[in-house]
Structure formats: C-alpha cells, structure tokens
C-alpha positions as a Markdown table, in Angstrom:
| # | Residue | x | y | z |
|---|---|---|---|---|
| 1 | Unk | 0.0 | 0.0 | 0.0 |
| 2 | Unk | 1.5 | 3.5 | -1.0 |
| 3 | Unk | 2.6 | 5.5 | 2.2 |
| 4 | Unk | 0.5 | 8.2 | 1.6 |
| 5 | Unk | -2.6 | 6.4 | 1.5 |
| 6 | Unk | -1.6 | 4.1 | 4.2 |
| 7 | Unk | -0.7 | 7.5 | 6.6 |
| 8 | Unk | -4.1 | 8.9 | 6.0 |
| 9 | Unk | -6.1 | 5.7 | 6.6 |
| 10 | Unk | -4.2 | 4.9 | 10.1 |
| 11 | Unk | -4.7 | 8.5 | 11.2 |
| 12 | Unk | -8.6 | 8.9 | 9.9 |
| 13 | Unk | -8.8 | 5.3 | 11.6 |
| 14 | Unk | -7.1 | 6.8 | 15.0 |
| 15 | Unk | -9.6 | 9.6 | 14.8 |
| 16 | Unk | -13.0 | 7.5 | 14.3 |
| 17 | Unk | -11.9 | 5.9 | 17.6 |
| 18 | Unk | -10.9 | 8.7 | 19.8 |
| 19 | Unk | -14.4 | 10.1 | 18.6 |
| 20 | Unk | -15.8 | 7.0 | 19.8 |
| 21 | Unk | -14.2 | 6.6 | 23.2 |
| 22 | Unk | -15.0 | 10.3 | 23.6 |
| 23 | Unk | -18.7 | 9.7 | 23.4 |
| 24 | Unk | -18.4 | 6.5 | 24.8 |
| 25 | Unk | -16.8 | 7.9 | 28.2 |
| 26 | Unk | -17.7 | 10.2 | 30.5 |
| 27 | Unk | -20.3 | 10.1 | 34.0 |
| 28 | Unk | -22.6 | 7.7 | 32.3 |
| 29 | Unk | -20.6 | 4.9 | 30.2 |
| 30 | Unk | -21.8 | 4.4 | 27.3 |
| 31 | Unk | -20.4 | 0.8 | 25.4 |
| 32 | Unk | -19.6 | 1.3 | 21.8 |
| 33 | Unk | -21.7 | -1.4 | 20.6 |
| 34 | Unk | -24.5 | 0.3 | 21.7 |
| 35 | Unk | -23.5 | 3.4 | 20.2 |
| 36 | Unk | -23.2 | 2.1 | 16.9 |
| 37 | Unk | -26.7 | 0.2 | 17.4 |
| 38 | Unk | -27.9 | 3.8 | 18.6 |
| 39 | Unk | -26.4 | 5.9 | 15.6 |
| 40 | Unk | -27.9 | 2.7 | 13.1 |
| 41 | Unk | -31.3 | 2.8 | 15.0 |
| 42 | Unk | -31.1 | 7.0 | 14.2 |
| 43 | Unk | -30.8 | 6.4 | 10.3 |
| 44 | Unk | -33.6 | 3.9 | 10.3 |
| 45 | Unk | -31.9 | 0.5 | 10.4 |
| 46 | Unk | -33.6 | -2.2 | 12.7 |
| 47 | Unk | -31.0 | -3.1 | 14.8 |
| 48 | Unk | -33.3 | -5.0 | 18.0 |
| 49 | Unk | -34.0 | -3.9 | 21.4 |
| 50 | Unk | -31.2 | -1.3 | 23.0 |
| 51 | Unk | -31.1 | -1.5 | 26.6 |
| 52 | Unk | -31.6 | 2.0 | 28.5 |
| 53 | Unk | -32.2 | 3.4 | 24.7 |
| 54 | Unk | -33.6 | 6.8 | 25.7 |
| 55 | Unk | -31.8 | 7.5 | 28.3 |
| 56 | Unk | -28.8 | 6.6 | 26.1 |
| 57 | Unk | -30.0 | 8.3 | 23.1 |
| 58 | Unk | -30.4 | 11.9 | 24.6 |
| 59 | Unk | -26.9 | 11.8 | 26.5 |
| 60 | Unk | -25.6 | 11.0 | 22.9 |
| 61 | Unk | -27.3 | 13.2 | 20.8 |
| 62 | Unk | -27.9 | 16.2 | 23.1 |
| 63 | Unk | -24.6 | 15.8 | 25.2 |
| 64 | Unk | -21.7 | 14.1 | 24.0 |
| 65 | Unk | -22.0 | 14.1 | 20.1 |
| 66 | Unk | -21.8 | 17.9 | 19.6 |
| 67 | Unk | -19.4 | 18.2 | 22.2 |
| 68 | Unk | -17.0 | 15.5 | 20.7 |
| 69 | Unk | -17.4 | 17.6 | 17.0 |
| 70 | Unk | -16.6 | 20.4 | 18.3 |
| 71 | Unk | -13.7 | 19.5 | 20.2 |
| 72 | Unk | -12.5 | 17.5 | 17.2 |
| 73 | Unk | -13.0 | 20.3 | 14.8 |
| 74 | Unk | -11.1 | 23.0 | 17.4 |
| 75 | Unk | -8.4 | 20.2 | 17.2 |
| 76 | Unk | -8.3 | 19.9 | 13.2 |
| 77 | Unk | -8.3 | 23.6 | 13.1 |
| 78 | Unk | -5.1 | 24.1 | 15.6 |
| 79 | Unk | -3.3 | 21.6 | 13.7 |
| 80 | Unk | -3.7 | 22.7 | 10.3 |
| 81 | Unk | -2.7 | 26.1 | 11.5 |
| 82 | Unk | 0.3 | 25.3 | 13.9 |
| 83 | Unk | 1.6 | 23.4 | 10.3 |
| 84 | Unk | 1.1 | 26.2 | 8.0 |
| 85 | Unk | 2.1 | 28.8 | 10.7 |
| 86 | Unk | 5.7 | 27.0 | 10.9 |
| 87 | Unk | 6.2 | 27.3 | 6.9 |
| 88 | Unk | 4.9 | 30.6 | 6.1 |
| 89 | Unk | 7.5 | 31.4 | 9.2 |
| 90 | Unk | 10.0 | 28.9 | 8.5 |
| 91 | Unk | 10.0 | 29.0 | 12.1 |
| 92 | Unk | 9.7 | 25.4 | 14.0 |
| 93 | Unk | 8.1 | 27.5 | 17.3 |
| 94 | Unk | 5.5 | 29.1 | 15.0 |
| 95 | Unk | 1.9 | 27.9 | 16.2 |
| 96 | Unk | -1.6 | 29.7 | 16.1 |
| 97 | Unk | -1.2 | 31.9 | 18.9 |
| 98 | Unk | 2.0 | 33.4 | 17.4 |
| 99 | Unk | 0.9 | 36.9 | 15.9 |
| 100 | Unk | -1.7 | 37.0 | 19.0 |
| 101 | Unk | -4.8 | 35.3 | 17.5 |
| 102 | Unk | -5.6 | 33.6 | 20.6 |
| 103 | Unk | -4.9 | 37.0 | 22.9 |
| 104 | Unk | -7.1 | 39.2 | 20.9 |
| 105 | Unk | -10.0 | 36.9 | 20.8 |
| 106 | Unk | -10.1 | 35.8 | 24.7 |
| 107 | Unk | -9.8 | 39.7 | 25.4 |
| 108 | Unk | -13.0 | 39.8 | 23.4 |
| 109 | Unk | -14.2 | 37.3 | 25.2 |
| 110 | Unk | -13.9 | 38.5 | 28.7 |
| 111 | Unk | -14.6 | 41.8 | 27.5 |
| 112 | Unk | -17.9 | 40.3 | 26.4 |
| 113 | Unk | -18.4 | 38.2 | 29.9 |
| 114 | Unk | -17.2 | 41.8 | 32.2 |
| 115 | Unk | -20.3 | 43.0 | 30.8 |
| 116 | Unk | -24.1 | 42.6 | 31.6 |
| 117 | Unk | -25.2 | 42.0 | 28.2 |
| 118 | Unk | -29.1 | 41.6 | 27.6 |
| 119 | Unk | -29.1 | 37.7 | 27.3 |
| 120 | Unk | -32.6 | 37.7 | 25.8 |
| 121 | Unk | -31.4 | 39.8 | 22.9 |
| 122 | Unk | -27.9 | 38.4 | 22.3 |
| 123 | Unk | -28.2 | 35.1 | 24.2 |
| 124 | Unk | -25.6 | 32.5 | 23.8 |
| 125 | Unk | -23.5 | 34.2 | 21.2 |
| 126 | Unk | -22.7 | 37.1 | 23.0 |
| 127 | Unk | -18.9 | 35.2 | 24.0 |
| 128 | Unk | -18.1 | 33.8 | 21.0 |
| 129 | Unk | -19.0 | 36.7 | 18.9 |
| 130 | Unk | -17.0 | 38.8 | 20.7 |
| 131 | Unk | -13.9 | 36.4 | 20.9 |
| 132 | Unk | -14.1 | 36.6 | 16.8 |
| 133 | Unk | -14.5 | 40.0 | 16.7 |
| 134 | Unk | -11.4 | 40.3 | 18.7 |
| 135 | Unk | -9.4 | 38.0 | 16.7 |
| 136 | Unk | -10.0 | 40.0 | 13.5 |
| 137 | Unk | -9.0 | 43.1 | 15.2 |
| 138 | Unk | -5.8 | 41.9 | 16.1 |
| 139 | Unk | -5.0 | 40.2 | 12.8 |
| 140 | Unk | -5.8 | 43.6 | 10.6 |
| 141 | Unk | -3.7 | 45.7 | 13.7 |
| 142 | Unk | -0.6 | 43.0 | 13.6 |
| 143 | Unk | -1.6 | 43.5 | 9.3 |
| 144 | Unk | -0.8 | 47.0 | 9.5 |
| 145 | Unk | 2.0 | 47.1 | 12.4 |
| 146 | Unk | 4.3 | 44.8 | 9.9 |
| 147 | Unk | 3.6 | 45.9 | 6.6 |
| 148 | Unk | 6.6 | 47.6 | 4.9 |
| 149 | Unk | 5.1 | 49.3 | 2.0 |
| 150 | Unk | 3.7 | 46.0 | -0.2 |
| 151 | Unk | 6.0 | 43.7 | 1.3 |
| 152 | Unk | 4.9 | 41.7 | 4.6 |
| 153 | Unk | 8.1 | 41.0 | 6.5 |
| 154 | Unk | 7.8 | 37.4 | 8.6 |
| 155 | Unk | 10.3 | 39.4 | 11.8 |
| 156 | Unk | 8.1 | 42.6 | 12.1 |
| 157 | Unk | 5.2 | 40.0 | 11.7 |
| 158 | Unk | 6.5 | 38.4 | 15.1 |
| 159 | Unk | 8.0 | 41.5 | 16.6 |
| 160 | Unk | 3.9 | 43.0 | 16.3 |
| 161 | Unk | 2.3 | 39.6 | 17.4 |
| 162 | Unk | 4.0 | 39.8 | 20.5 |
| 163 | Unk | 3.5 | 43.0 | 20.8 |
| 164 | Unk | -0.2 | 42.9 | 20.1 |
| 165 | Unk | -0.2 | 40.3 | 22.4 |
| 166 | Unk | 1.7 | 41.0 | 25.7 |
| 167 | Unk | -1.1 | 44.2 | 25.3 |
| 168 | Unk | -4.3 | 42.0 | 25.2 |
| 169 | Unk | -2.9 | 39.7 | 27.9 |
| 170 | Unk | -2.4 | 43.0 | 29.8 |
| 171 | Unk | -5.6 | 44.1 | 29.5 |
| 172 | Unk | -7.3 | 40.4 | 29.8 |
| 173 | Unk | -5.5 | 41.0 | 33.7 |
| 174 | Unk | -7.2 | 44.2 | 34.2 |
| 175 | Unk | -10.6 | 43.0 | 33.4 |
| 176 | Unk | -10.4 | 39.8 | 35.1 |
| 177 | Unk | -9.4 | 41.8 | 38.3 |
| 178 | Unk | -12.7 | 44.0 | 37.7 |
| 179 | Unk | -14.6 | 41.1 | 36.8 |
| 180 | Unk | -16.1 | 40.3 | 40.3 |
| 181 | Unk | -18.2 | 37.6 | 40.3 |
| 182 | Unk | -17.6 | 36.5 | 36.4 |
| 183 | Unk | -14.1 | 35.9 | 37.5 |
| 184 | Unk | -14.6 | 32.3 | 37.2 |
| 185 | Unk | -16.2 | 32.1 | 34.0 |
| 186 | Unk | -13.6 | 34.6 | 32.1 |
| 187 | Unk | -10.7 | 31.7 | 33.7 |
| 188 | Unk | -12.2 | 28.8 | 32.9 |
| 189 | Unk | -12.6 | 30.6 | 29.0 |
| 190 | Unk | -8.9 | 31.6 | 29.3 |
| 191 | Unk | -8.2 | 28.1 | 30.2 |
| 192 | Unk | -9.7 | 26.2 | 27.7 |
| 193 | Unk | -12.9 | 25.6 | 29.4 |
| 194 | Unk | -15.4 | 28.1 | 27.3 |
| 195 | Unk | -16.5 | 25.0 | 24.9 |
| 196 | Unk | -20.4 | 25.5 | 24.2 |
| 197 | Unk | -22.7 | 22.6 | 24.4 |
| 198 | Unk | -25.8 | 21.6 | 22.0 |
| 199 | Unk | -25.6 | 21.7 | 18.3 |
| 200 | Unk | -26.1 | 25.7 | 17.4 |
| 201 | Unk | -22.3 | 25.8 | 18.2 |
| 202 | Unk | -21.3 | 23.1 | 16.2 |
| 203 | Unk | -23.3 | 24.5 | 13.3 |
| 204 | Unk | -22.4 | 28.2 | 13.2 |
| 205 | Unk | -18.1 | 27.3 | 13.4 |
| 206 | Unk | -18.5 | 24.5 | 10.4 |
| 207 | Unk | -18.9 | 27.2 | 7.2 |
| 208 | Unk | -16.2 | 29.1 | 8.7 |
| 209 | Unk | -14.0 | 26.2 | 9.6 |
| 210 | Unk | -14.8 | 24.7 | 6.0 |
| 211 | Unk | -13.5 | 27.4 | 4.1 |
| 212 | Unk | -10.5 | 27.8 | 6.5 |
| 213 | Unk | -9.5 | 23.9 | 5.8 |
| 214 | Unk | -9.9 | 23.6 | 1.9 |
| 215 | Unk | -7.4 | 27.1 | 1.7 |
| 216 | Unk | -4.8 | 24.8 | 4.0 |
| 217 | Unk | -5.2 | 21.9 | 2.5 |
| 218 | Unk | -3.9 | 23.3 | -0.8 |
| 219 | Unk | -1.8 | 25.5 | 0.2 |
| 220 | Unk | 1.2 | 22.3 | 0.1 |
| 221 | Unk | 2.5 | 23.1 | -2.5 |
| 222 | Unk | 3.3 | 26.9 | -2.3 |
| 223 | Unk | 4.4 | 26.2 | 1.8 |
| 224 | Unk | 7.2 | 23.8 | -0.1 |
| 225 | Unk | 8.8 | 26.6 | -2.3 |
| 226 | Unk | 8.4 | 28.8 | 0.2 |
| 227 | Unk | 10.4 | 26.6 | 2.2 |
| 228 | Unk | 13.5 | 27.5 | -0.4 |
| 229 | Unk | 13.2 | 31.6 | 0.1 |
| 230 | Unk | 11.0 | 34.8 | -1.4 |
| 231 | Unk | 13.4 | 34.8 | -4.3 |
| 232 | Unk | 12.8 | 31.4 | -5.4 |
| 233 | Unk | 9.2 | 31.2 | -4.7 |
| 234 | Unk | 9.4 | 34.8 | -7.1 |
| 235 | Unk | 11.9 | 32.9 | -9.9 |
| 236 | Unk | 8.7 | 30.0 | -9.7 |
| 237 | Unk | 6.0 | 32.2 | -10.7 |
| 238 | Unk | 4.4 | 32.7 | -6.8 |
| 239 | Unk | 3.6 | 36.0 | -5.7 |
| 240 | Unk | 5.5 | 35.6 | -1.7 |
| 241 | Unk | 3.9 | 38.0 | -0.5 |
| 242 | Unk | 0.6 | 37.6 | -1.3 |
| 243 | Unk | 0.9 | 33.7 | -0.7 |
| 244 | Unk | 1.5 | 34.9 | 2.9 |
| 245 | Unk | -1.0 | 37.0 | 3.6 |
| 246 | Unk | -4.0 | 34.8 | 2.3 |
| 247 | Unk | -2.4 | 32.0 | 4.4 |
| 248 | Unk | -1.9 | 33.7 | 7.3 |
| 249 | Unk | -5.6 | 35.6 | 7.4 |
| 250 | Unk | -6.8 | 31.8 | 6.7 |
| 251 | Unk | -5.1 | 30.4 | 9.2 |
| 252 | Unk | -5.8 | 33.3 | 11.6 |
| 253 | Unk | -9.4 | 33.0 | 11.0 |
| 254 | Unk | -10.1 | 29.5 | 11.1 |
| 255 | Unk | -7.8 | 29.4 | 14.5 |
| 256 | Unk | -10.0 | 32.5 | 15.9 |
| 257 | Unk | -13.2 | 30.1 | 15.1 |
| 258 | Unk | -11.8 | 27.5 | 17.3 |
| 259 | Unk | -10.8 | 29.8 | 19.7 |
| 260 | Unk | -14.4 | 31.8 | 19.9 |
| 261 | Unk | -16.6 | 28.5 | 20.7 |
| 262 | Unk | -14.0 | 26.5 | 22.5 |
| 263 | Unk | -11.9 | 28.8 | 24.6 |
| 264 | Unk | -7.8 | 29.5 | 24.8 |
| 265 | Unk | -6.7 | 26.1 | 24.0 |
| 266 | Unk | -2.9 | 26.3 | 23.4 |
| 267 | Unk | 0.5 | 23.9 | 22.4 |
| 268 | Unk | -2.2 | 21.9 | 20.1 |
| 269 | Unk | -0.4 | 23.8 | 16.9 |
| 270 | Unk | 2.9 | 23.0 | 18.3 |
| 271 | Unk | 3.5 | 19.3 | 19.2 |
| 272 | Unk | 1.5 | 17.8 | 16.2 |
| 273 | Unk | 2.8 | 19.3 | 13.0 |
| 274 | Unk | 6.2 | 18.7 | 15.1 |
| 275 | Unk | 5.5 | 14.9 | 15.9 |
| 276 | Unk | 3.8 | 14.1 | 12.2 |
| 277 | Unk | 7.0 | 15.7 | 10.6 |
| 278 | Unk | 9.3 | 13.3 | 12.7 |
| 279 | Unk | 7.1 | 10.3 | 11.6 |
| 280 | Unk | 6.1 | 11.2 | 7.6 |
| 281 | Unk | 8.7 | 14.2 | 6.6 |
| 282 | Unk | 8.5 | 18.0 | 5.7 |
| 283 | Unk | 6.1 | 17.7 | 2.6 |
| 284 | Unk | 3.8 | 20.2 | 3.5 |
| 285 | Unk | 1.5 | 18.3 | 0.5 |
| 286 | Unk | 0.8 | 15.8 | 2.9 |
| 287 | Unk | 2.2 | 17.4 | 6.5 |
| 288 | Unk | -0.9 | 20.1 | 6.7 |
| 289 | Unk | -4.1 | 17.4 | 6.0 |
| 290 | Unk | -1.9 | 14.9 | 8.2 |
| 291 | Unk | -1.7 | 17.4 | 11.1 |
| 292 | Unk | -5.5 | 18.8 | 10.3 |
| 293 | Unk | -6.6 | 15.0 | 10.9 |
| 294 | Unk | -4.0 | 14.5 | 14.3 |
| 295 | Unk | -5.4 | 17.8 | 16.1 |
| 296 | Unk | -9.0 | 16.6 | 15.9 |
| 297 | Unk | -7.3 | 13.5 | 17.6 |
| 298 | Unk | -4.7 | 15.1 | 20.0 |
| 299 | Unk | -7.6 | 17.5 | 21.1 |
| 300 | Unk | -10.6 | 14.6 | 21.9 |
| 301 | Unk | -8.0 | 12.6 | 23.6 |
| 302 | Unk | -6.8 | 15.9 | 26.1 |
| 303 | Unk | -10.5 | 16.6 | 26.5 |
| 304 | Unk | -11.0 | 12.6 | 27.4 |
| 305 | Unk | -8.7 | 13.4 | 30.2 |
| 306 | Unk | -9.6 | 16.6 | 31.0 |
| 307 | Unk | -13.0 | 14.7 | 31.7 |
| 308 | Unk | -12.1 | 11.6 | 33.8 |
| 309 | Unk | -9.0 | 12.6 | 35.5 |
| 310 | Unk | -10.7 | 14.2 | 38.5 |
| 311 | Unk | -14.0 | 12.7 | 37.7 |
| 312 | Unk | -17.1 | 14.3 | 38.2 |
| 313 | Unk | -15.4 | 17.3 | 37.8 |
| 314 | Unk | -14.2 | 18.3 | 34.4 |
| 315 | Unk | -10.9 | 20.5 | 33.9 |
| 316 | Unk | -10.5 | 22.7 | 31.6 |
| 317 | Unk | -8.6 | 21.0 | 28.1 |
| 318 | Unk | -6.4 | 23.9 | 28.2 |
| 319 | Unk | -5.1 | 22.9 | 31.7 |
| 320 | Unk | -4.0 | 19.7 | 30.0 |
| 321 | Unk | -2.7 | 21.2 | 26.4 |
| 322 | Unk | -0.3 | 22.8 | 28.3 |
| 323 | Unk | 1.1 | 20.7 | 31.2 |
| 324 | Unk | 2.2 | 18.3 | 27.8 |
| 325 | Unk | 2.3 | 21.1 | 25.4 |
| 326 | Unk | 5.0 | 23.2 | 27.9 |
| 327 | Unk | 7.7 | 20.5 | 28.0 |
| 328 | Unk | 7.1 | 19.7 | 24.4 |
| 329 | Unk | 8.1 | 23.2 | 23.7 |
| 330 | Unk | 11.0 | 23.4 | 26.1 |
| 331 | Unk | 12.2 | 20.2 | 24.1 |
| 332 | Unk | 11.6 | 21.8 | 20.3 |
| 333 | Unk | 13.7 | 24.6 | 21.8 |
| 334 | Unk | 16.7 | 23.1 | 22.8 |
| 335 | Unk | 17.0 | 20.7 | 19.8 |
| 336 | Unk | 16.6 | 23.7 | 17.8 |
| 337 | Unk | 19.4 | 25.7 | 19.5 |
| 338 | Unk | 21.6 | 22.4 | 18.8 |
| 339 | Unk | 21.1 | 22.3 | 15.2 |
| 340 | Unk | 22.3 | 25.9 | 14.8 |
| 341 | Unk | 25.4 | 25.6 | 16.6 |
C-alpha cells in the first residue's frame, strides 16, 4: 500500500476511535456497541431492542456528540494552523497563537463576559462573537504594524504579534481583576474551558472552519517553495507576498473560530505538525491534511482526560494542552538551539 494512503487511513482510523471513546466515556458509560446500534437505530436500520435506549439516546445526541465535533474540529483547526504557521515562518516555534490570535480573541471574550449584556437579545452568542471579533481586530492591527510598503516581512510580523499580544494579555489581567463575580467564567474561558454545548455551536463554526481547511489543504504546494526563500518562490512564478498574507488571514481565522466557541486552548499547533513531521517528513503536500486530521485526535484525547481525571469534575482542556504542550516546547527549543550551533 502506497505510504501516503496508508498514513491517511491509520490516522482517519485513529480519529474515528478517539471520537468514539470520547462519546463512549464520561459520567454515564456508554459501550460502543451500543452506540453504533444507537447511531444505526437513528438512520432507520432495525437493529433489536437497546437497553436504556432513551436515556442513552439523549446523552448521545444532546450531550456528547456535539461536544465530541466540536472539540475534534477545534483540534483539526489548531493543527492545520500550527503546520502552516511553521512554513509561512520557516519558524519550528511558530503555532496559532503566534501573531496573537488567541490573545485578541479571549480579550473579546472576557470583554464580552465583564459586561451585563441583555441575554434575551444576544443570548448565547454574545462570547463567541465577541472572541471573533477580537481575533480580526488583532489580525488587521498585527496586518498594519508589519507591513513595509507592499512587502509583509515574517520578523516585524512576530515583533507586532508579541507586541499585540503581551497588550491583550495586559488588559485580559485588568478586566479579570474587575470582573467580580464573572471571575470564574472569564478563567475557565482563558483556560480552555469556554467550549459551548448543544448543536447551534457546532453549526455556526462549520462554514467558517470549512473554508478555512480547503485554503490549507492546498496550500502544500506553495508552503514547499516557500520553504527554499521569497526569491525562489518569485523565480517559480508565486507571488510571496501575497501567498503569505492569504495563508496567514486563513489560518488566523479558522484558529480564531476555534478559539471563539471552544476557549484558549494552546500547544495543540505545536506538538502535532512537530510529531507528524518526525514520523512522515517535511512535505507540507501531505504534512498540513496529516496534522489537520491528528489535532481533531490530539484535542478529543486531552479533552478525554480533561474529563475523567478528576471525575465528576471536568478541567478545563487547556489545563492539559499545556502541562504536555509546555515541555514539548522546552524540548523543540533546545534541539533547535543544537542544530544551529
């Protein structure tokens, strides 16, 4: 079997079952046989008598099911951006949260919760709008910061994401200091804990997520000649600099979508373009659908642990992205250092 086809197969494969056990686990165990007799009931095939089969039924289609999506396409979306971040950058440290993404949108989002919005008029979207809304702000200000007349230089890029965010983080402190009683909802957001339940969520990040993945999905081949410098990519007939910028505002914005209807959840863009180029090479071709497909899977595994490992009570995923995600990071910065000197 060709190695391509036989890396996507394992990985979709590894994904169908951490969807599984993610559904299947949780307060009320669910066994996957049932599950699959309850998804095959849903679509109209007799499948016999299901023990507990309402009971089971609602936690999986009301609960669980547009939990597990959502989670798995946050994850997708992480991955696919932490890859293509790292070779617009050329930078192995690049991830989603490097140009402040991820700051701008949780300062929307506990600008949003600071506030006593009329929830009968706005209602559940009031967060996540807000969190997008602050993501776009900070891409078009870190936009602006870096540009050098029509040229968008990848240092002044950084220099203005850390800028941009070190300034939302600042003001993230501020409000949560104000924030009073909310104080708890705006951390548990900043942690990775903001993930919406039911299936309006699920449905208002897909269009936005689906345009975001088909850009980064084909974007391979221009991340692989960018890989050899702006003059080559010129000599090959690809405009750098606009290559750049439509990757980077797709990659911002499908990162920000994540970000506004599950919460800060960091390291995700990190470790698994890192650990998928150890295991099938640098070929973006097949690095960025690879790491879109081990995010979803990285993501619903941390949130199947978030879940059980102090059972009832359910940490935020965040909390776990980044007790593996810091190390991880400490690691990809050393071996780094050692292959310049």
């Amino acid at each position: 079997m060709n190695l391509t086809i036989r890396s996507y197969l394992v990985n979709v494969l590894l994904l169908i079952a951490a969807l599984l056990l993610s559904v299947a686990v949780g307060s009320v165990f669910i066994p996957p046989g049932t599950f699959a007799r309850i998804l095959l009931s849903s679509m109209r095939l007799s499948v016999g008598t299901i023990d507990q089969a309402e009971t089971f039924t609602a936690i999986i289609f009301r609960i669980r099911l547009p939990h597990t999506i959502l989670i798995m396409l946050a994850g997708a979306s992480l991955g696919a951006s932490g890859a293509v971040y790292q070779g617009v950058f050329r930078n192995p440290l690049a991830d989603p949260y490097l140009i402040g993404v991820a700051s701008g949108a949780g300062l929307g989002a506990v600008l949003a919760m600071s506030v006593d919005w009329p929830q009968e008029l706005l209602g559940l979207y009031t967060v996540p709008a807000a969190a997008y809304l602050g993501a776009l702000v900070t891409i078009l200000l870190v936009y602006q910061l870096a540009r050098v007349g029509k040229t968008l230089p990848t240092t002044s890029m950084i220099l203005a994401g850390v800028a941009i965010s070190s300034f939302a983080s600042s003001l993230m402190s501020f409000l949560l200091l104000r924030s009073g009683e909310r104080v708890h909802q705006a951390l548990s957001w900043i942690m990775g804990g903001g993930v919406l339940a039911g299936w309006p969520p699920v449905l208002a990040v897909i269009p936005y997520m689906a345009v975001g993945f088909v850009v980064l999905v084909l974007s391979g081949h221009v991340l692989n000649v960018l890989q050899f410098g702006e003059e080559q990519a010129q000599q090959l007939g690809i405009n750098s600099e606009r290559a750049k910028l439509i990757l980077i505002l797709a990659a911002s914005l499908t990162t920000a979508a994540a970000v506004a209807f599950s919460g800060l959840i960091g390291f995700v863009g990190l470790i698994v373009p890192h650990i998928y180029r150890l295991f099938y090479g640098s070929d973006y071709r097949r690095l960025v659908p690879l790491s879109l497909l081990g995010g979803g899977t990285a993501l619903l595994l941390a949130d199947l642990l978030a879940r059980v490992v102090l059972a009832p009570q359910v940490l935020p995923v965040g909390i776990v992205t980044a007790l593996a995600g810091a190390p991880f990071f400490l690691w990809v910065l050393r071996r780094s250092r050692n292959e310049t000197t």
